[in-house]
N, C-alpha and C positions, 0 to 999 in steps of 0.2 A: 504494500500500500504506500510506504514512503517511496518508493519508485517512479510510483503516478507521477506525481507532481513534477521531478525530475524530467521525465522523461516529456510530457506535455511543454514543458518551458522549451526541450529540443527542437522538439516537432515544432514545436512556433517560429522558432528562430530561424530553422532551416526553411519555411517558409518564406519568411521575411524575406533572407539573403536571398534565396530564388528568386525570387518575385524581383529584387532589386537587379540582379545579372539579367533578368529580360530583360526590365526596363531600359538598361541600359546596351544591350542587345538589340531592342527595340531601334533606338537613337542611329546605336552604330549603323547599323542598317539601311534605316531609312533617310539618314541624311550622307550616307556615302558620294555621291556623287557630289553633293554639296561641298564637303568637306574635301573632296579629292582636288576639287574647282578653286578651294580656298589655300590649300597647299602647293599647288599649282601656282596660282598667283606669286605666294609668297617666293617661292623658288623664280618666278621670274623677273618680279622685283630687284631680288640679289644680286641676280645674273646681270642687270641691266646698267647698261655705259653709255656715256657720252659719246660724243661726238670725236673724245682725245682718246677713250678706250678706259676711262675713269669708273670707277663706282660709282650712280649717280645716287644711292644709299649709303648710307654707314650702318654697319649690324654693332646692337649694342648689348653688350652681356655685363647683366649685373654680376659677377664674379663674387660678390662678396655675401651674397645672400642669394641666387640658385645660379648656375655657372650652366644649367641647363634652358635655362630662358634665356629672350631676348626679342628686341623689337629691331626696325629697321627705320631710319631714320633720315629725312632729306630738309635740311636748312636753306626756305628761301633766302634772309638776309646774309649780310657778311660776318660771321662768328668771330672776325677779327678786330668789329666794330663795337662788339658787345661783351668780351671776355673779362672785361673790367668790371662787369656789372657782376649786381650779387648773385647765386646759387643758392637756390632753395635747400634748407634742411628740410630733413624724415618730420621735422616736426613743425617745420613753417608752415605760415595760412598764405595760399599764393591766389591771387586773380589772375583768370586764363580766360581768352576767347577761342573757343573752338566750334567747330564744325564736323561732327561723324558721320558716316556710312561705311556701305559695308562695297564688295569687289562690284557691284552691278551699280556702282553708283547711289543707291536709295539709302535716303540719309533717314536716320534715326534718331538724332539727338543735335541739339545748336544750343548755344550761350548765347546767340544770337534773339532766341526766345524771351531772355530771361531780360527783367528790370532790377529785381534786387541780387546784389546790397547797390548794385550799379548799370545802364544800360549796358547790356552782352555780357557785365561779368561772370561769369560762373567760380566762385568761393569756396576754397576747398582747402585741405591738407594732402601732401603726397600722400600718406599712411590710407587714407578715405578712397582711393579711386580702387579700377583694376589697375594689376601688377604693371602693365604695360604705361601705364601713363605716373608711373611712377618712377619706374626706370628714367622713362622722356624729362619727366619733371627734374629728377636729380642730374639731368645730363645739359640742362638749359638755363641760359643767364635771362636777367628781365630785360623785354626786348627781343629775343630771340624768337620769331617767326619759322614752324616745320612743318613737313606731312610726317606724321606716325605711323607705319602699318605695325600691327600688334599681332600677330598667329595667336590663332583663337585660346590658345596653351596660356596665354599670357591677358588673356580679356572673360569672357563668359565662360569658357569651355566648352565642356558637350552637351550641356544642359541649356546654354541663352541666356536671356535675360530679357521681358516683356516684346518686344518686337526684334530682338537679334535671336535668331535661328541659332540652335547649337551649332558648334563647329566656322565658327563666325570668324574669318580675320575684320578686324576692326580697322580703318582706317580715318585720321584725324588730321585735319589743318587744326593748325592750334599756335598762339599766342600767350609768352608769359610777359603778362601788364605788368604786375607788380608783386611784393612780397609784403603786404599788412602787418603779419605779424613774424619776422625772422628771429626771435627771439626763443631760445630752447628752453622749452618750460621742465622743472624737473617731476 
């Protein structure tokens, strides 16, 4: 009789977990071609040069905290215009304008919407976003105008997020305005 219960709690869990490997079976599945489209991109992205044979990207790997991620990163302005300026800390409040969509162009998300705390601001901390716009964040002075592409590994994952499909590479124009509060609170 003390067995029941034991064994009942098995039987449940192993339920659960099954149920959880469909779902996520499910996903893999049905957005394969999606995902294949999105990996794809991002491999062509990488690949992609100039006119001199240049990287027109920079791959950027947070090494210090996953050495396995990374975004890819292209700076309209002159970064050597802007080096002077500050860098966001992990734990600064930064204003940014951006603009995302996903590889078809359809955009999902603008600061451009937004009024508070500022027209287009969008008000944040690195620590608050996905992993992708954090890396971008800490790799950017104020001033500094990019496109972000994020591999989905580094934004929603396989799961989305309200109108981003799982399996999503994120792409971003984005603007760092200023840094409000640069100050490391303990």
């Amino acid at each position: 009789m003390k067995r029941l219960p034991i064994l009942l709690v098995a039987v449940v869990a192993m339920a659960v977990f099954l149920s959880c490997n469909d779902e996520d079976t499910n996903y893999w599945t049905a957005y394969k071609e999606w995902r294949e489209s999105n990996l794809q991109y991002i491999a062509d992205k990488e690949a992609e040069t100039d006119a001199s044979g240049k990287a027109v990207y920079t791959k950027v790997v947070p090494t210090s905290w996953n050495s396995q991620g990374f975004i890819l990163i292209r700076y309209y302005n002159d970064t050597m215009l802007t080096k002077d300026n500050l860098k966001p800390l992990l734990t600064s409040t930064v204003d940014v304008k951006y603009r995302g969509h996903d590889i078809n162009d359809v955009a999902f998300d603008s600061s451009f919407l937004r009024t508070s705390p500022a027209d287009s601001i969008y008000r944040t901390k690195p620590t608050n976003v996905v992993e992708g716009w954090t890396i971008a964040l800490m790799n950017m002075h104020i001033g500094d105008s990019c496109e972000v592409i994020i591999p989905y590994q580094q934004g929603y994952g396989s799961t989305g997020s309200q109108s981003i499909a799982p399996y999503s590479t994120l792409i971003f124009d984005m603007k760092l305005v200023a840094i409000p509060g640069y100050e490391v609170k303990p």
